[in-house]
ZAMARGU-4260 file (C-alpha; in steps of 0.2 Angstrom, whole numbers, plus 5000, padded with zeros to 4 digits):
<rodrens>
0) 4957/4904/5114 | 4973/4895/5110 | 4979/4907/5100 | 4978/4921/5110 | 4989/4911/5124
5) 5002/4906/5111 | 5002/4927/5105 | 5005/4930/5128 | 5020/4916/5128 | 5028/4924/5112
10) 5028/4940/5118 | 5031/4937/5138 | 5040/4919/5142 | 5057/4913/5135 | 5046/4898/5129
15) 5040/4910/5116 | 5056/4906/5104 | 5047/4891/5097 | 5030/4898/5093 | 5024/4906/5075
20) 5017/4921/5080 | 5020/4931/5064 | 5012/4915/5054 | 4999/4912/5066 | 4992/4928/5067
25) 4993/4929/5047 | 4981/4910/5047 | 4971/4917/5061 | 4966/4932/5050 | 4961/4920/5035
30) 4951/4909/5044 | 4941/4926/5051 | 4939/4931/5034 | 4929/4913/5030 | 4919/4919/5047
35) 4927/4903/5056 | 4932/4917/5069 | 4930/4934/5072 | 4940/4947/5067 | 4935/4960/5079
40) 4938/4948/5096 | 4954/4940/5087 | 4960/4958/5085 | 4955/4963/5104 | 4961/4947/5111
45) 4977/4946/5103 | 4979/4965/5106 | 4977/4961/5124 | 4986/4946/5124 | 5004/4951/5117
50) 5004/4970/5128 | 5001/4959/5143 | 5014/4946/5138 | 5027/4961/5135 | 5021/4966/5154
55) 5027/4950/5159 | 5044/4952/5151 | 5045/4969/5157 | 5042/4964/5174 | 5055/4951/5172
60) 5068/4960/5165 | 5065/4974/5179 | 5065/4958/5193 | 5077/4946/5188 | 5087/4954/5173
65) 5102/4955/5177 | 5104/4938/5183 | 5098/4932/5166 | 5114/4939/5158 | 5122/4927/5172
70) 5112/4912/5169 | 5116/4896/5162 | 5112/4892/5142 | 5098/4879/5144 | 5084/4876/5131
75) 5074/4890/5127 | 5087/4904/5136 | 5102/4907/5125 | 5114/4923/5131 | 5115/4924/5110
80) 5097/4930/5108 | 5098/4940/5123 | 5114/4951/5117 | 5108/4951/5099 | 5093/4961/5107
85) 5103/4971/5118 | 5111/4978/5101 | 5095/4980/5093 | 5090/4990/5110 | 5106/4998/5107
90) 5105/5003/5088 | 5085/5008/5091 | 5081/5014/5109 | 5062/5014/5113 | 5055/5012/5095
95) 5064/4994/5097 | 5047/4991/5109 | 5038/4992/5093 | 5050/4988/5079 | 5054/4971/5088
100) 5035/4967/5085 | 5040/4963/5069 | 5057/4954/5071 | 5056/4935/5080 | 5065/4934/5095
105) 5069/4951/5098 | 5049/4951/5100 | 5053/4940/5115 | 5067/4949/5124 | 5066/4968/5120
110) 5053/4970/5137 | 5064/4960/5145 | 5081/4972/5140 | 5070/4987/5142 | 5064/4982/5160
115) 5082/4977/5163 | 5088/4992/5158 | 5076/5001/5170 | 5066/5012/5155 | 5052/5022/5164
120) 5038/5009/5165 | 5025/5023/5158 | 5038/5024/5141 | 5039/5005/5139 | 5019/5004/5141
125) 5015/5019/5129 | 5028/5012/5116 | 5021/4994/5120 | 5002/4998/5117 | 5010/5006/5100
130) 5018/4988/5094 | 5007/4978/5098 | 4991/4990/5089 | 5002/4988/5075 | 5008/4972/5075
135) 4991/4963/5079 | 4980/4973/5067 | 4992/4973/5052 | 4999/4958/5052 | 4981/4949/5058
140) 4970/4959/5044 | 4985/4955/5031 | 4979/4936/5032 | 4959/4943/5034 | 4960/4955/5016
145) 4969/4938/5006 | 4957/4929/5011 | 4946/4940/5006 | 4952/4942/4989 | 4950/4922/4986
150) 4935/4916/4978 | 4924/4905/4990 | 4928/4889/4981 | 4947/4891/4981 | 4947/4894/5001
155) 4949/4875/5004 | 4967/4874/4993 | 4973/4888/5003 | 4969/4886/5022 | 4973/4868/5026
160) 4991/4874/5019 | 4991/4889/5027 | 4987/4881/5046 | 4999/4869/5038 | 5013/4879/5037
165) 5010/4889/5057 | 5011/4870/5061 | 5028/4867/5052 | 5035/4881/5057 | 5033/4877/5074
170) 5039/4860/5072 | 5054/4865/5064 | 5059/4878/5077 | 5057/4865/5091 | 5069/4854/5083
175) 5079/4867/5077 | 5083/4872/5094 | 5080/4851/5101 | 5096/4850/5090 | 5105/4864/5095
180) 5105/4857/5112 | 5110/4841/5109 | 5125/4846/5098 | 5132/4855/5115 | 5126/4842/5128
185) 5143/4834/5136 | 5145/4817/5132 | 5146/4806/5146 | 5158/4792/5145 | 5156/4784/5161
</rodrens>
């Protein structure tokens, strides 16, 4: 399923910065609730999905950490997002595992700090079974009870926006950052 790839590249590869994983699993759980996909193998899926994607950025962080603090800006790595979540680290030790669920980009680079930082791999895995239980019922089974709570002949007005909206939000992530970029690219006057 598509989703539960984008959920695996939010939560383990830098390319993860542009995806809606918040909104998406929100629409995911509506569409369940009209029995368009369901619940229980969305839930599983996307359970699975994001603790193996935190196990890639674990292993990353723990491999190649701490050249990443060394490495070059380019498109989807920024040294920003990586010492805003270093502080976060800082301010929340290993709950930030399962608080940074809930807080984009920090989602993305807490395994990575954490395996970087070299926290026990047994700590980050118990901690990172904990967020992403957490993170994919709630938020998931938020967008299943609204949609529950519609009536059957409003669900049309609500879920074109709603899939709508993870598509916009996408969109204006990638050009958010497609315009970053290009402020900072060197002109060439040659």
């Amino acid at each position: 399923m598509a989703i539960w790839g984008i959920i695996f590249a939010e939560s383990g590869l830098l390319i993860g910065l542009l995806l809606p994983g918040d909104s998406l699993l929100v629409a995911a759980g509506f569409a369940a609730s009209q029995h368009l996909l369901n619940i229980w193998v969305l839930i599983i899926g996307c359970f699975i999905c994001a603790v193996l994607g935190d196990n890639v950025g674990y292993l990353t962080g723990s491999r190649f950490g701490r050249r990443l603090f060394q490495k070059e800006e380019s498109r989807f790595f920024k040294k920003e997002y990586l010492q805003r979540t270093q502080k976060f680290y800082q301010k929340h030790g290993k709950k930030t595992i399962v608080l940074a669920r809930f807080v984009p980009i920090v989602r993305t680079f807490a395994p990575i700090i954490a395996g970087v930082g070299a926290m026990k791999y047994q700590i980050f895995m118990s901690y990172n079974l904990v967020g992403g239980l957490i993170w994919t019922c709630g938020v998931t089974l938020l967008g299943y009870f609204l949609g529950n709570l519609l009536p059957a002949e409003q669900v049309d007005k609500y879920l074109l926006p709603i899939i709508g909206l993870v598509i916009i939000t996408a969109l204006l992530r990638y050009v958010r950052y497609t315009n970053f970029r290009l402020a900072f690219k060197p002109l060439n006057f040659d």
